[in-house]
C-alpha positions, 0 to 999 in steps of 0.5 A: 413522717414520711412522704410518698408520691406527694401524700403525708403518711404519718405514724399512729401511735398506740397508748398501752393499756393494761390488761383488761383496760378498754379503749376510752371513747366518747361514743356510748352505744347505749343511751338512757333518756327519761328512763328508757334505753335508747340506742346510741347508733342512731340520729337523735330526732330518729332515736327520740321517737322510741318514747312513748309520747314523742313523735317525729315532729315532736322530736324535730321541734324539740331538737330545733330549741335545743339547737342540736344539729340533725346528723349528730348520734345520740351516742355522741352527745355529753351528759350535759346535752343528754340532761338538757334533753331530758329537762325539756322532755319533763318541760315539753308544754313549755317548749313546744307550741300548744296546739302541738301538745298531745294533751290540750285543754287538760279536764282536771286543770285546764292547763295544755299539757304534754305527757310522755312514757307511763304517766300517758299511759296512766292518763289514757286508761283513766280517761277510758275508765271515767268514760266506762264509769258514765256510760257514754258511748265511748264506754259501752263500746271499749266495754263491748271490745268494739271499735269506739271512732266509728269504724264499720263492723260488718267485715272488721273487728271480727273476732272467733271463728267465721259461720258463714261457711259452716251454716251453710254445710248445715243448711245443705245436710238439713235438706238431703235429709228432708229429700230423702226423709 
């Protein structure tokens, strides 16, 4: 080592590699959590919000009983810490609060559950099916392709091409012909 004006330089040493042989790190840039790829590069309460049914707070909660800090990168995390999210995401209704659930009060038993990626989208359409199949209100208007929470329809939800423009051009033709007529 050697020093220079008060400041220690010291001598980095380069490991041989073979041909071919990459660096080993700890870092992985792409991460697979509950079967979705997540990026590696970004904080884990962030990154976490990239599967379907986990939100930001969610996440925060989620991170808090796991007691992982909020500046670590997922890249940076072990597989032990990686599978200890994933056992918490497959257990989200047992670590989080019930009011927290995207599930409450479950019709087919009874129980507050949690549900996330396909098996949420799996429950979403058969709750919209079920309502098609009573022909309640919520159903006529998904089978009308209608906006189904109230929402007003005079001006949104329009779908094709405007009229208003071309009845008038049409109302205007009828009458110069009927003055000229």
């Amino acid at each position: 080592m050697e020093e220079k004006k008060g400041k220690i330089k010291s001598e980095k040493k380069e490991v041989e590699r073979k041909p071919g042989e990459e660096k080993k790190s700890d870092f992985r840039h792409l991460v697979r959590v509950s079967g979705v790829v997540l990026d590696g590069n970004k904080r884990v309460a962030r990154v976490l919000t990239n599967i379907r049914g986990i939100g930001q707070n969610t996440a925060r909660s989620l991170i808090r009983v796991l007691g992982i800090k909020k500046d670590v990168k997922l890249g940076s995390l072990n597989e032990e810490e990686i599978e200890r999210i994933e056992d918490a995401i497959k257990n989200l209704n047992q670590n989080i609060p019930g009011w927290m659930t995207n599930r409450q009060r479950d019709p087919e038993t009874g129980d507050n559950l949690h549900l996330t990626g396909p098996d949420l989208e799996m429950a979403n359409r058969e709750d919209i099916t079920k309502h098609k199949k009573i022909k309640s209100y919520r159903g006529i208007r998904h089978i009308q392709g209608l906006p189904v929470r109230g929402q007003r329809t005079r001006t949104s939800f329009r779908k094709g091409a405007t009229i208003g423009v071309s009845r008038k051009k049409a109302i205007r033709t009828t009458e110069k012909k009927e003055k000229k007529g």
